[in-house]
VOVEX-546903 format. One line per field, with one value per residue: residue in one letter; x, y, z of N, C-alpha, C in turn. Coordinates in pm, 1 decimal, always signed. Example, Ala and Ser with C-alpha at 12.3 -4.5 7.8 and 13.67 -1.06 7.14 Angstrom:
2
code <- [a,s]
nc1 <- [+1319.0,+1285.0]
nc2 <- [-569.0,-225.0]
nc3 <- [+780.0,+708.0]
cac1 <- [+1230.0,+1367.0]
cac2 <- [-450.0,-106.0]
cac3 <- [+780.0,+714.0]
cc1 <- [+1320.0,+1290.0]
cc2 <- [-330.0,+3.0]
cc3 <- [+780.0,+787.0]
***
This chain:
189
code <- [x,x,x,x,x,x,x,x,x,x,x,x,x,x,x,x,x,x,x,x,x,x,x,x,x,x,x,x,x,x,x,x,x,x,x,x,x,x,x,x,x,x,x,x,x,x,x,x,x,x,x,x,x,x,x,x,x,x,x,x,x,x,x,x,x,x,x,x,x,x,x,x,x,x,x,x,x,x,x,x,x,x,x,x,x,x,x,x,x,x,x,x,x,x,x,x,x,x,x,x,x,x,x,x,x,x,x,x,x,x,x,x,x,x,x,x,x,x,x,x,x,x,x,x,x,x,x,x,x,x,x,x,x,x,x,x,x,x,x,x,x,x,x,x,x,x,x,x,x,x,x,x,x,x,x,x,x,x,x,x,x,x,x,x,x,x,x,x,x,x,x,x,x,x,x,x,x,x,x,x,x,x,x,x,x,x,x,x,x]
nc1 <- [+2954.3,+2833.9,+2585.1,+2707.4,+2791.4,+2525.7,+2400.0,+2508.3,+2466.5,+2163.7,+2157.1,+2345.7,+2110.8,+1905.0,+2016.3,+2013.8,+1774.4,+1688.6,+1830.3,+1723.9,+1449.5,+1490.1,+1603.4,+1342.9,+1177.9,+1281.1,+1274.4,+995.8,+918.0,+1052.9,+852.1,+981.8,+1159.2,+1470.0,+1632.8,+1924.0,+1967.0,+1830.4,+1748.5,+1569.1,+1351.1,+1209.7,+1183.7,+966.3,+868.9,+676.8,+453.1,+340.8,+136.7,+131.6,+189.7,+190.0,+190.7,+357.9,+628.9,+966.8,+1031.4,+770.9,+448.4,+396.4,+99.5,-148.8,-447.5,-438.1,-270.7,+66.2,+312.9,+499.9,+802.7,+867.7,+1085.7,+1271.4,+1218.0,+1193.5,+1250.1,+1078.1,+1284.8,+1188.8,+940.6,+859.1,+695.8,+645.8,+856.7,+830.4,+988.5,+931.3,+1019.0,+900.3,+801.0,+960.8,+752.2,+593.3,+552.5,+435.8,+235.8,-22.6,+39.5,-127.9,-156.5,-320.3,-208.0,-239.1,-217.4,-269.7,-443.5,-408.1,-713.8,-806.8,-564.7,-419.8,-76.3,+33.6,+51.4,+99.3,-112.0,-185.4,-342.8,-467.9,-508.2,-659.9,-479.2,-268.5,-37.9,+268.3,+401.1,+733.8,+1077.3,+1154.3,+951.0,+706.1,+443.5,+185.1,-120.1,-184.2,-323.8,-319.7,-236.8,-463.5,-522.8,-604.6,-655.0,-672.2,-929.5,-1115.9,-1082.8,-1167.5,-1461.0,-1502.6,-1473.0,-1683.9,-1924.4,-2288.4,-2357.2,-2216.4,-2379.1,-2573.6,-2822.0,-2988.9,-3223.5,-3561.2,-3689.5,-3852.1,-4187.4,-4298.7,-4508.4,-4630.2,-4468.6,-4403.5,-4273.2,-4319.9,-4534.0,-4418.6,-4387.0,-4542.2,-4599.4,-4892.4,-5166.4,-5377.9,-5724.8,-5836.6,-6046.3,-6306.2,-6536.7,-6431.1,-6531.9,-6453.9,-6529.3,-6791.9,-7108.1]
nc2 <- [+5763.5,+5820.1,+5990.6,+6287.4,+6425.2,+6439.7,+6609.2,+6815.3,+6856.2,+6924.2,+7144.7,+7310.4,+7344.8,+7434.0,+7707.9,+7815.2,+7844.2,+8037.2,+8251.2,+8284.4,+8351.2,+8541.5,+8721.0,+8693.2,+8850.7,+9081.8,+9217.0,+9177.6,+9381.0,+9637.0,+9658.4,+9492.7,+9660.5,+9744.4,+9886.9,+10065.5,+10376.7,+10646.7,+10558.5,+10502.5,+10715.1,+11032.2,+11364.5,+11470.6,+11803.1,+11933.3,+12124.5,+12164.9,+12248.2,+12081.5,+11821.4,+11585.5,+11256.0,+11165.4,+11013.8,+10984.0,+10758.5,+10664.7,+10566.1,+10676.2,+10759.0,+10726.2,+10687.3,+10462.9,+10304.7,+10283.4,+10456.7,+10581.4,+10719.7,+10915.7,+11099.6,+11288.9,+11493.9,+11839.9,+12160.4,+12443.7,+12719.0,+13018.0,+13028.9,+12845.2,+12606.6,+12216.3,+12140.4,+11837.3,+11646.5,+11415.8,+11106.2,+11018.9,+10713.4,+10689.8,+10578.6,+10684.8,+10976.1,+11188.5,+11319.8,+11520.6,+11899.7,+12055.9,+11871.2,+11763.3,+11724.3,+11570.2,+11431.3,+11136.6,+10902.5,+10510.8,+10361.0,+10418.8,+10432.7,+10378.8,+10381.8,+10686.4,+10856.8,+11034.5,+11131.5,+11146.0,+11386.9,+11364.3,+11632.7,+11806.6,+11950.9,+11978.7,+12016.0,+11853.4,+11784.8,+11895.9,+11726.7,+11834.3,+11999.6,+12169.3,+12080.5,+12247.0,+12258.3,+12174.2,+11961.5,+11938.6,+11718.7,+11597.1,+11577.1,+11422.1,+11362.6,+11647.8,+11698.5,+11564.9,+11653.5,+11854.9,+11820.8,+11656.5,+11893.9,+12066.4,+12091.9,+12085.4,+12376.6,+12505.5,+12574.3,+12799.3,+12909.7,+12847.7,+12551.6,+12554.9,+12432.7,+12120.9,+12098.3,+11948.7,+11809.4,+11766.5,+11681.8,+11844.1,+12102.0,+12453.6,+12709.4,+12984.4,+13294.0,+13554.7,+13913.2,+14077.3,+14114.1,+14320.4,+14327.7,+14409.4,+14427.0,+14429.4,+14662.9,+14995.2,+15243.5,+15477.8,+15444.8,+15445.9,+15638.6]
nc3 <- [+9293.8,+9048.9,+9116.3,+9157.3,+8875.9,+8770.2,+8953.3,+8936.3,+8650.1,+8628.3,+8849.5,+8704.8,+8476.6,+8628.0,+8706.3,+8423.6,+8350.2,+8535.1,+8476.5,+8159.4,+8248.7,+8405.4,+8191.9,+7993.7,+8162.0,+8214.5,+7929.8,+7911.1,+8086.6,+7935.6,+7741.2,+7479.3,+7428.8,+7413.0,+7330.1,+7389.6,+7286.6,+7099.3,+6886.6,+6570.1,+6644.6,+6682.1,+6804.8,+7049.3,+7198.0,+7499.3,+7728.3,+7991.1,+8289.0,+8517.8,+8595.1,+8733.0,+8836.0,+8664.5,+8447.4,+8386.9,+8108.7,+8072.7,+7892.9,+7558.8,+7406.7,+7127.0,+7081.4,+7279.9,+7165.2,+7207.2,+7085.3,+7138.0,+7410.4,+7703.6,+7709.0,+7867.3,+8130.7,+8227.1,+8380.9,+8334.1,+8388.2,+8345.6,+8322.5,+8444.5,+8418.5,+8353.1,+8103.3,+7872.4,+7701.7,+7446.2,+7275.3,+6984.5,+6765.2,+6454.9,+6285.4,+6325.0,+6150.7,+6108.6,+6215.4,+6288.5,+6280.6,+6451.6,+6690.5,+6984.9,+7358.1,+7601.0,+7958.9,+8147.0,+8297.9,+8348.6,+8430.0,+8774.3,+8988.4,+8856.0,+8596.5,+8455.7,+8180.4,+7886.2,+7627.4,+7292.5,+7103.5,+6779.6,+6501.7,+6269.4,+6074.8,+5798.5,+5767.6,+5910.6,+6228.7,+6308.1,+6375.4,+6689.7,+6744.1,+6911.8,+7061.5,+7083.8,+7202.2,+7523.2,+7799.4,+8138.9,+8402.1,+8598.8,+8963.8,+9115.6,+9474.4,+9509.7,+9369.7,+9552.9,+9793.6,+9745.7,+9701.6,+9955.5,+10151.2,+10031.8,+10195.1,+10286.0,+10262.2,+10082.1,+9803.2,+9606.9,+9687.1,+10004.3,+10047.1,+10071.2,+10460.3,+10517.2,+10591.7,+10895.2,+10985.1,+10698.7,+10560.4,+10329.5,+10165.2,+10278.4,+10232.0,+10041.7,+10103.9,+9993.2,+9824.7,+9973.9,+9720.4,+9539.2,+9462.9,+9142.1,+8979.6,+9150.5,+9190.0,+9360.0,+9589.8,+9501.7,+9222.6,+9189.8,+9109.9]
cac1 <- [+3004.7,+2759.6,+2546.9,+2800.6,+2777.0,+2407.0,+2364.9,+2556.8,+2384.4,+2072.1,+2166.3,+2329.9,+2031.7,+1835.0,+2045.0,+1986.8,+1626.0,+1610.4,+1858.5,+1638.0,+1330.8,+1550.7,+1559.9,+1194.2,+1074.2,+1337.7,+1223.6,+864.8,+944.5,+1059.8,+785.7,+1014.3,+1227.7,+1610.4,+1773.4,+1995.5,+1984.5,+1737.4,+1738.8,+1436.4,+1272.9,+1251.9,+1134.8,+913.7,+805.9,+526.4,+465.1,+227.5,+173.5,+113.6,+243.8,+80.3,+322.0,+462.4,+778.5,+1065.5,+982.1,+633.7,+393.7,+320.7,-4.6,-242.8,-585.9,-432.3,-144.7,+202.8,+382.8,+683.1,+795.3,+860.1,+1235.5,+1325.4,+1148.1,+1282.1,+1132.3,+1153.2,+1299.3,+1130.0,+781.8,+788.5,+604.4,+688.6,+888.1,+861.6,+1047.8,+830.5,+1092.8,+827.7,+891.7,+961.5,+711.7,+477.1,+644.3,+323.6,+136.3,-44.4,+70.5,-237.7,-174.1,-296.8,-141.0,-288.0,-158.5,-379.1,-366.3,-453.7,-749.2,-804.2,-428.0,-254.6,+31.9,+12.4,+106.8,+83.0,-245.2,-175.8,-493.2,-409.6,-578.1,-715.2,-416.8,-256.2,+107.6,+297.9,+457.8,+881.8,+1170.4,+1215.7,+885.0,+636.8,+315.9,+124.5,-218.0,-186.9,-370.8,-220.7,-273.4,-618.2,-504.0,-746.2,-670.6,-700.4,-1069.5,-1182.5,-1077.0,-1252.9,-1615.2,-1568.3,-1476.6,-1775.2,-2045.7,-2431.0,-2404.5,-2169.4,-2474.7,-2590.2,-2971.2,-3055.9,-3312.3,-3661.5,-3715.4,-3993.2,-4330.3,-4265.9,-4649.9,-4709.5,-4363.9,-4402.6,-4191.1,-4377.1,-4534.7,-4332.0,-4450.1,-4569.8,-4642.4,-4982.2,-5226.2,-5464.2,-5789.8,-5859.4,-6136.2,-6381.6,-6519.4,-6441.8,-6618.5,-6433.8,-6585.7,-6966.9,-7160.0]
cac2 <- [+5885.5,+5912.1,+6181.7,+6397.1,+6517.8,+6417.5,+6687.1,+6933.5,+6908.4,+6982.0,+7286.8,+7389.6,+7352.8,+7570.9,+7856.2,+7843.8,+7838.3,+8110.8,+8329.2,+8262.9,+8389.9,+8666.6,+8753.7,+8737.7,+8960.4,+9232.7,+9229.8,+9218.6,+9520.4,+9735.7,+9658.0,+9472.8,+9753.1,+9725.7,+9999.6,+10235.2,+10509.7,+10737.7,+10537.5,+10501.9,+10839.5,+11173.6,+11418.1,+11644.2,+11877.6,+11960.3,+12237.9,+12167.7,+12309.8,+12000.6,+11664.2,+11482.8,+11145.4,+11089.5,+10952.1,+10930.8,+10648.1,+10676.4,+10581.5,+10780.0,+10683.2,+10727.2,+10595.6,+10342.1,+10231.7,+10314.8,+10534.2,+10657.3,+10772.6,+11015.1,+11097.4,+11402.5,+11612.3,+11906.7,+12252.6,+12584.9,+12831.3,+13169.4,+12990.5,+12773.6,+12472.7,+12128.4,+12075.3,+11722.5,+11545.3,+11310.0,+11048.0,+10957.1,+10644.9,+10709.6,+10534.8,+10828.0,+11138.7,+11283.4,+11404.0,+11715.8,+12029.1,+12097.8,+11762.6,+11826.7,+11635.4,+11519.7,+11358.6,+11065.5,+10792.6,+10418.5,+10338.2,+10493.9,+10366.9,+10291.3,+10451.7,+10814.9,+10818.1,+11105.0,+11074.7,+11251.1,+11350.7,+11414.6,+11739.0,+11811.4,+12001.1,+11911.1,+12023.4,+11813.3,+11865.5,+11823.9,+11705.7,+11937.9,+12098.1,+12214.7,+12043.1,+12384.8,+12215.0,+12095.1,+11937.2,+11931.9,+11634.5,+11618.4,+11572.8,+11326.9,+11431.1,+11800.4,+11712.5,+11441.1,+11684.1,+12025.0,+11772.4,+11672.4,+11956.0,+12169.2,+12117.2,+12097.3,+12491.1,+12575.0,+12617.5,+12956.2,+12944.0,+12729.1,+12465.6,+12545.5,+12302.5,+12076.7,+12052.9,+11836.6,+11765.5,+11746.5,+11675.0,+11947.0,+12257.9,+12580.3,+12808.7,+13086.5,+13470.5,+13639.2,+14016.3,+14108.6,+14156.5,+14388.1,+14291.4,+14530.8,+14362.4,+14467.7,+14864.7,+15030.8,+15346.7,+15605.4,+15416.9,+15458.1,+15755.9]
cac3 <- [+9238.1,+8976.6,+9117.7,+9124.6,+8807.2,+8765.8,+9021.1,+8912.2,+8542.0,+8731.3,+8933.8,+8607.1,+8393.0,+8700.6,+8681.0,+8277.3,+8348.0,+8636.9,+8391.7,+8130.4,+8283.7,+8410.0,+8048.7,+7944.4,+8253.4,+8177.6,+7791.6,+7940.0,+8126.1,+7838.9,+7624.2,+7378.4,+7338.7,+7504.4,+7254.4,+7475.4,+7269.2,+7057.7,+6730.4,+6528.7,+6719.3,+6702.1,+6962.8,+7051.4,+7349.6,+7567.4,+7811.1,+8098.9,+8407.8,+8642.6,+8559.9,+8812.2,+8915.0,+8503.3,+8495.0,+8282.0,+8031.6,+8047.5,+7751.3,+7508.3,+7344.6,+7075.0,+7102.8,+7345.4,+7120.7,+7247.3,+6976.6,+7170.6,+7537.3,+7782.2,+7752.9,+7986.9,+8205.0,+8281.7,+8468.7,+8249.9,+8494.7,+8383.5,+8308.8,+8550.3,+8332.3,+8320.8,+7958.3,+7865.0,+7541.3,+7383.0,+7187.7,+6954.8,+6735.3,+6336.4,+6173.1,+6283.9,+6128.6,+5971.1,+6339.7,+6252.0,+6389.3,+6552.0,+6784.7,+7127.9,+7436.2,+7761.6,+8080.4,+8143.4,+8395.5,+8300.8,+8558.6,+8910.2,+9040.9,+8725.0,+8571.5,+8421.4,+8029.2,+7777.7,+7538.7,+7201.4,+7025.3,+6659.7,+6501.6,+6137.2,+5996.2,+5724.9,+5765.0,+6011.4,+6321.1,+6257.3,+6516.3,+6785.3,+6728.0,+7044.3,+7124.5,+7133.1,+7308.2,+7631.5,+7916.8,+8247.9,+8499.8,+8719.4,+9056.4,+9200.1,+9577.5,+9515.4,+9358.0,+9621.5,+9928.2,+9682.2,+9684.6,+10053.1,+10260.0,+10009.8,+10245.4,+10246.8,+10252.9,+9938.9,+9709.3,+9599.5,+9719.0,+10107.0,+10023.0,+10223.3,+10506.8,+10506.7,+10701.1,+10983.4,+10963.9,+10576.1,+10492.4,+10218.3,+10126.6,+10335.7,+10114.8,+10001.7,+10156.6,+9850.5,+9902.1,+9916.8,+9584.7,+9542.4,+9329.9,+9095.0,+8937.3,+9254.4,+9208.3,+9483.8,+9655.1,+9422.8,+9091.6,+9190.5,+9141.8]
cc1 <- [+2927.7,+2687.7,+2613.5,+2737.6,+2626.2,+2375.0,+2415.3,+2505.0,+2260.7,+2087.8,+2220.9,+2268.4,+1912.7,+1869.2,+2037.1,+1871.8,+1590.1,+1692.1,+1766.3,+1503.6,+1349.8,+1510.7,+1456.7,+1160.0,+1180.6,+1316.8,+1110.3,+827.5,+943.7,+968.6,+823.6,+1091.7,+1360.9,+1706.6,+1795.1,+1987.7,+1807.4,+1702.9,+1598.5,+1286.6,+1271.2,+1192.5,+1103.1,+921.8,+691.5,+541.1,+365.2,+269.2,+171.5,+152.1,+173.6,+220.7,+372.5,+605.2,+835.6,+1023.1,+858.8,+561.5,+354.8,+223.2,-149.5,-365.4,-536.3,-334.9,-44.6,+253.9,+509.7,+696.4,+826.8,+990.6,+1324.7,+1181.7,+1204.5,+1187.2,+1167.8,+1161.6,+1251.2,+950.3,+707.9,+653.5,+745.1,+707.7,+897.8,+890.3,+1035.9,+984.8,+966.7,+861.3,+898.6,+851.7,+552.0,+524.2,+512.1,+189.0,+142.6,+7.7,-43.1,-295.8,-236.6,-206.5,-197.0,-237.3,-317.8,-349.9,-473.8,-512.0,-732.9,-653.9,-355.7,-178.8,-41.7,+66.2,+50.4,-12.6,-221.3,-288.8,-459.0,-532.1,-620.8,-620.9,-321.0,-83.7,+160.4,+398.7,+639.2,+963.1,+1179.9,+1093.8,+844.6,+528.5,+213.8,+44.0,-192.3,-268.0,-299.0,-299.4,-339.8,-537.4,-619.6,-753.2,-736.6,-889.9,-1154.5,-1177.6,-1187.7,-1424.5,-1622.2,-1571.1,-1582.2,-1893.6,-2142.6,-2456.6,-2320.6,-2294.5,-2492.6,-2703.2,-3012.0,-3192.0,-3399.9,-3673.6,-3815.8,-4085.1,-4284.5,-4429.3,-4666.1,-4587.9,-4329.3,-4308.6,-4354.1,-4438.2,-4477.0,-4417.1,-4426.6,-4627.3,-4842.6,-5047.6,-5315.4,-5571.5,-5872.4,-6014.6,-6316.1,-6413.2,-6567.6,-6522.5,-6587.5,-6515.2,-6776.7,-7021.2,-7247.9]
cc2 <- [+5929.4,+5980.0,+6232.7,+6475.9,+6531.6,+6573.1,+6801.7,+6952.2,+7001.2,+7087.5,+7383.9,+7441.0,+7453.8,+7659.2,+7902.9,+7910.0,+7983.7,+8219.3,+8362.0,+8373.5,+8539.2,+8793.2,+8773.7,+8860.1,+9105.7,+9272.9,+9276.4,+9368.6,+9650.3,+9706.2,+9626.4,+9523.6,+9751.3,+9812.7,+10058.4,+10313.0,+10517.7,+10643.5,+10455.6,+10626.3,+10944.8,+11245.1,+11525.7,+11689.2,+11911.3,+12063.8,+12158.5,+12200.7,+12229.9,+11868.9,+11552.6,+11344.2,+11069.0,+11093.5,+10961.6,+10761.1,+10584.3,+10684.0,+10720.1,+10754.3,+10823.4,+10642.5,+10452.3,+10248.0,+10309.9,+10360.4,+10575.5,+10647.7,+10865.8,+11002.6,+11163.9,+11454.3,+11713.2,+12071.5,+12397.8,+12676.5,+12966.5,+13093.9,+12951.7,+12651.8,+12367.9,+12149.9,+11907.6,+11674.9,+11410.6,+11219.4,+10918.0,+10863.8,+10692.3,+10670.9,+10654.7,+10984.7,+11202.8,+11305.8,+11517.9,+11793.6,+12049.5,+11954.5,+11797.6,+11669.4,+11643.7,+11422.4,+11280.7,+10920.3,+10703.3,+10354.5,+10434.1,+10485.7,+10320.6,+10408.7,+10583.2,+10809.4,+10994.4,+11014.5,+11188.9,+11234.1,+11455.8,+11529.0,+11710.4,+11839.5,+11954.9,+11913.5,+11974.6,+11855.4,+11804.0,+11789.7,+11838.8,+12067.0,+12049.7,+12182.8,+12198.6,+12375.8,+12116.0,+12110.4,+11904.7,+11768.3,+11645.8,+11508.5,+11557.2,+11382.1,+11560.9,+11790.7,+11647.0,+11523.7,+11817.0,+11919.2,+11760.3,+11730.1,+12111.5,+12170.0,+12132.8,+12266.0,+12584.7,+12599.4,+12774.1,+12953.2,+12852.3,+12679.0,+12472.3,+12405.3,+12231.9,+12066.0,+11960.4,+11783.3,+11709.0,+11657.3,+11707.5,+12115.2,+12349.6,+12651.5,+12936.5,+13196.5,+13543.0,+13769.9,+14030.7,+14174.6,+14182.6,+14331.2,+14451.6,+14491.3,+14388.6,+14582.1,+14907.3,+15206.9,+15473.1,+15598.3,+15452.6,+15549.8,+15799.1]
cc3 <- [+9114.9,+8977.0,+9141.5,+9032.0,+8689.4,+8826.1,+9009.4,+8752.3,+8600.6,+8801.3,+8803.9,+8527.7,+8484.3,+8693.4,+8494.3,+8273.3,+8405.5,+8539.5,+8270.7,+8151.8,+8328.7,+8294.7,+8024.6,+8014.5,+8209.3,+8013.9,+7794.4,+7985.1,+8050.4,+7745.7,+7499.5,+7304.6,+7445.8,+7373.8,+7363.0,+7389.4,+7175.2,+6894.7,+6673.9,+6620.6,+6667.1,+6779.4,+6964.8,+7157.9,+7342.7,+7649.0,+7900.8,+8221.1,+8533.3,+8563.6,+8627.2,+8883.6,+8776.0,+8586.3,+8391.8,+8219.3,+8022.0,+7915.7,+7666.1,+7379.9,+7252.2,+7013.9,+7193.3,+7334.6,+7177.4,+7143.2,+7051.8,+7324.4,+7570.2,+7801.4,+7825.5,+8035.6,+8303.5,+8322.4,+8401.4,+8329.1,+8489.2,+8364.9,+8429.3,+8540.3,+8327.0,+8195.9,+7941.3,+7696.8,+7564.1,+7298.2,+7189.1,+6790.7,+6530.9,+6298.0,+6179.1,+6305.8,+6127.2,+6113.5,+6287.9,+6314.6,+6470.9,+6656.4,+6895.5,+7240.1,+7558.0,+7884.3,+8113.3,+8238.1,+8346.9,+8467.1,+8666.7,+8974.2,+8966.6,+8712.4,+8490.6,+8275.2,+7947.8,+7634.7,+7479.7,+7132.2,+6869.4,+6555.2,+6344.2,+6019.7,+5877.0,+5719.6,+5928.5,+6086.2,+6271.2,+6368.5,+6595.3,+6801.6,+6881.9,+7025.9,+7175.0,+7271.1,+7392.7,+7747.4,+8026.7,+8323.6,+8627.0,+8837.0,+9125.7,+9368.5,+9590.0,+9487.6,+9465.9,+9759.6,+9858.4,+9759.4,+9845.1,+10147.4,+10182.2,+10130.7,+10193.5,+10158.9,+10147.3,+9813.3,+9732.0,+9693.7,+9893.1,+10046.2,+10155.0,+10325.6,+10484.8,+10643.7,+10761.6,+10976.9,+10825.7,+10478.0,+10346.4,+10237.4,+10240.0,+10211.1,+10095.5,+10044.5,+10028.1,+9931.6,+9844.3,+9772.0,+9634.2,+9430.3,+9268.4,+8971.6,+9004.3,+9252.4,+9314.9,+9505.5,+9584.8,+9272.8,+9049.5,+9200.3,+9290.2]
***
């Protein structure tokens, strides 16, 4: 009878472990951050006209660092632009007004994040202000089908063929020149 409760330490001390680990990966997840609400933020907006595949709780980064996230996204019914509120974190009040904002994806297949690029000005932007400059999100499909259904023959000018003999360009049909250098039958007494 003493594994019994040999064996039941043991299965207890696994579910500690697999809870546990539970824990880390959902910490890992949020980037360290498990507030429910807004505190230590304040929030801006964006306008853009394509979003691309952002998400709710999506980074929001300068030069690469994480400063805040992506806390609504919502669709302005006479514009017809993505609005998105930035809940970006306190300790950077003092973004110029003349911020701009870009949709930016990490890698060919990574996630999509907001890239704030901070401007010259000297008076900063306040809660609830508007992200004036914005870049919308490059839609990799849309460019990858534009390059391969252009064809050889989207150029302005056709490219001469070549000499099958010389394997040289043709020479171009210039109009006849006259030499005027030669005196002809009206010049001679």
């Amino acid at each position: 009878m003493s594994r019994g409760p040999r064996l039941e330490f043991a299965v207890g001390a696994f579910l500690l472990l697999a809870l546990a680990s539970l824990l880390v990966l959902a910490i890992a997840s949020t980037n360290g951050k498990l507030s429910f609400g807004g505190a230590g933020s304040y929030e801006l907006t964006a306008r853009f006209t394509n979003i691309g595949q952002l998400r709710v709780a999506a980074p929001v980064r300068i030069g690469g660092v994480n400063i805040g996230r992506v806390s609504k996204i919502a669709l302005d019914p006479v514009k017809l632009d993505s609005v998105l509120t930035l809940a970006i974190d306190d300790r950077y009040q003092d973004l110029p007004s003349d911020t701009s904002a870009g949709i930016q994806t990490a890698g060919l297949l990574g996630e999509s994040y907001v890239a704030l690029l901070p401007g010259g000005d000297m008076a900063p932007l306040k809660p609830g202000d508007e992200i004036a400059y914005t870049t919308p999100a490059v839609d990799l499909m849309q460019l990858v089908g534009k390059y391969m259904f252009s064809g050889p023959g989207a150029s302005s000018a056709p490219e001469p063929a070549a000499d099958a003999g010389t394997g040289t360009a043709p020479a171009q049909a210039t109009e006849p020149t006259t030499d005027t250098s030669a005196p002809t039958t009206e010049d001679t007494p």
